[in-house]
N, C-alpha and C positions, 0 to 999 in steps of 0.2 A: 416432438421436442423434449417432452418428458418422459421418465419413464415411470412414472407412480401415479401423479395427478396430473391437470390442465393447468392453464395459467388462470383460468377461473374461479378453480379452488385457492388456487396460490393468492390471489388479490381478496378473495372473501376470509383467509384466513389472516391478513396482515390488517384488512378492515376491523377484525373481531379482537387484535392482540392490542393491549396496554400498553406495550413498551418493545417494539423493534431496534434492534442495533445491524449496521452490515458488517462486517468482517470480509477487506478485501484485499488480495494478493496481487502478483504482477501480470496475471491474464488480463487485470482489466485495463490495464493501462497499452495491451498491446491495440488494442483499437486506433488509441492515439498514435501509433508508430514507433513504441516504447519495446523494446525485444521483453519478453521472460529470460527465466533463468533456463527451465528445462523443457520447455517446447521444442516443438519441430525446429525453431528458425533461431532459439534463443541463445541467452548470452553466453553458453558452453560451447555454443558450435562457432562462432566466431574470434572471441579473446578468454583466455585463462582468467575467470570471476572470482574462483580464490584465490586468486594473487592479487586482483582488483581490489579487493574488499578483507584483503588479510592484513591487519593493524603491523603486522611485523614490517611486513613488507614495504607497505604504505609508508612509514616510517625509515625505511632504507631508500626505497625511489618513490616519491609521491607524485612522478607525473605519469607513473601506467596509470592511479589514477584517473588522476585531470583529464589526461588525455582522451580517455575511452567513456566519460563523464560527460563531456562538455554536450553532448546532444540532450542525452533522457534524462540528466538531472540538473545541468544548468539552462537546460533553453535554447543551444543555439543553434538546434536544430529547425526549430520551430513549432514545435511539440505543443501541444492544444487541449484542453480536457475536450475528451468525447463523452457521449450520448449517457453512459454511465454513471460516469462524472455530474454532466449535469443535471441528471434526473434522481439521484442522490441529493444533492444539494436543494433540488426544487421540494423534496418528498419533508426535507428535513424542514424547509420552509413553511411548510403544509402542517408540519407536526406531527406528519406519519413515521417519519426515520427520529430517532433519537439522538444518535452517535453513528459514528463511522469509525474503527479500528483499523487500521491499515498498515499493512507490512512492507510498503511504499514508502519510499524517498523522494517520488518525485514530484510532490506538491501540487498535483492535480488536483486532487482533492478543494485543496483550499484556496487554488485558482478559479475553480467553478464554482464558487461561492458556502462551500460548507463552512460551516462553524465550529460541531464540537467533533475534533478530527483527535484519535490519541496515536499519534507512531509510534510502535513499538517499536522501529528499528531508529530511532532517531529521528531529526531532520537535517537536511543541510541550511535550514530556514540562518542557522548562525554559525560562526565558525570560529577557531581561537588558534592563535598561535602556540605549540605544545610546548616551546621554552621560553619565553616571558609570558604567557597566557592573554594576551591583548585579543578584544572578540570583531570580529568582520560580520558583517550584513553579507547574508546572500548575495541582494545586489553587489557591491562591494566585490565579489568576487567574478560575478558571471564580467561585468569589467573588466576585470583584468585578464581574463580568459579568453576576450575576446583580439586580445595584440600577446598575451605568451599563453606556455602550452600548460606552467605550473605558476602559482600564486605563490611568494613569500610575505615576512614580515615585514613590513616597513620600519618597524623599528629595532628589530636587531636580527632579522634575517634568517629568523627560525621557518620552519616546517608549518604549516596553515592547514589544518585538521577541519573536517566538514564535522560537527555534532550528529554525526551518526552512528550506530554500532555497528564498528567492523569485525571480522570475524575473531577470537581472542580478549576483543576491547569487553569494558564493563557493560552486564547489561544495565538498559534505563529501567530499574525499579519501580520508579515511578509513574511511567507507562504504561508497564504489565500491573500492577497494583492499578492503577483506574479502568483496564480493560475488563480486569476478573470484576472491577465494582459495576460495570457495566453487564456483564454476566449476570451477575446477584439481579440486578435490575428488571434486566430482558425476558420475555416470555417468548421470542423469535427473533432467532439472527437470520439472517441473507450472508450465505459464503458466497465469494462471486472473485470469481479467478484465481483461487488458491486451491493446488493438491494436496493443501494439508500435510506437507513434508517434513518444511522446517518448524522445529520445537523451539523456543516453548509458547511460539504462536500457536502453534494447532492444537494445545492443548485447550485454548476458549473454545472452539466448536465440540470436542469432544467433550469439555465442561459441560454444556447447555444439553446436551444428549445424557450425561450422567446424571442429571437434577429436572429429569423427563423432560424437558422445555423442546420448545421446535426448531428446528433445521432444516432451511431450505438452500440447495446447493446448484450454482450456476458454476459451469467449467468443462471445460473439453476433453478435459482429462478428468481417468475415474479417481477418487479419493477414499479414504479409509474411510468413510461414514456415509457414502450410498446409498447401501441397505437399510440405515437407518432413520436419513431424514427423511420430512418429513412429502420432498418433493426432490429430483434431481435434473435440473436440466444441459440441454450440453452447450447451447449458443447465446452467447450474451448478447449479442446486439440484436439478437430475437424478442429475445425477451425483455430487455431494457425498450424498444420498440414497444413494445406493449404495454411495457408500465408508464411511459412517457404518456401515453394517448390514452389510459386509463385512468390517468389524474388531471387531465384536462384542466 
């Protein structure tokens, strides 16, 4: 499963670290039924995702949006945190996890009970109308999703913006600024379903690597920091399997 260490050094060295954070991407949320972006099965090979998540675009027709949304980020699919999910949450419980950084939209996380969750990419957790600025509830929306295929404003009939960043939009400063304070913190991140591709998220793993710290990497795909961390594995639900039943 790995090709550096076992999962026994890996559990002896998160036992011996101060301060763990995970750093996790959209492999992990494919367990729950959720597509990635560049995977075998993911979201390139079925709908155009830079159209999906391009602020221009969104902005000209917001229901490719809605439309190709309403499973893996409103729920109505019936979408579930899994074994990751909640062994995260349970770790953070425990006091072994500190943080979770996540390049996720789609509130797993903090459906399995985590706490200090920072998305860099946003959330859809609130959302605002982009011409009078009036803000909607998540719920609020997965509502209205559920009888039309696009959400407008109830009060003057604008456009209904998820509080995420889309491609072009502003980034959240104040995301990436709590994730690098997280970095500073950390003595071992867990990457866990992320190839490290999109910046300037991949830049925290390759941070904790420049500042000697440890990197352990859970993903099926190989990423730019293999050779370097400090473990690589390739099956999450192996290895979440393991860590479940080793924190008993």
């Amino acid at each position: 499963m790995s090709n550096k260490k076992d999962f026994k050094e890996v559990k002896k060295l998160i036992d011996n670290s101060g301060y763990v954070t995970a750093f996790t991407g959209a492999g992990v949320s494919t367990l729950s039924g959720v597509k990635d972006f560049r995977g075998k099965d993911g979201l390139y090979k079925s709908i155009d995702a830079d159209k999906m998540f391009d602020i221009e675009y969104f902005l000209k027709d917001p229901s490719y949006y809605y439309i190709n949304a309403k499973d893996f980020i409103y729920g109505l699919g019936g979408i579930k945190p899994n074994i990751v999910h909640k062994t995260l949450a349970k770790l953070e419980g425990l006091g072994v996890l500190k943080s979770v950084i996540t390049q996720n939209i789609d509130l797993l996380h903090q459906k399995a009970g985590s706490k200090k969750v920072i998305e860099l990419h946003g959330s859809p957790q609130t959302h605002h109308c982009v011409k009078c600025e009036t803000v909607y509830s998540f719920e609020t929306i997965v509502e209205r999703l559920r009888t039309a295929d696009t959400p407008y404003c109830g009060k003057c009939g604008g456009i209904i913006k998820p509080d995420i960043v889309l491609f072009g939009d502003a980034r959240r400063e104040s995301s990436l600024y709590g994730a690098h304070r997280e970095v500073g913190a950390a003595d071992l991140m867990l990457v866990l379903g992320s190839s490290l591709v999109v910046w300037p998220a991949a830049g925290l793993p390759h941070e904790m690597i420049r500042k000697n710290k440890k990197v352990v990497i859970v993903n099926d795909q190989p990423t730019s920091l293999d050779d370097q961390a400090f473990a690589k594995f390739d099956d999450l639900k192996s290895f979440f399997e393991l860590m479940d039943k080793a924190y008993e």
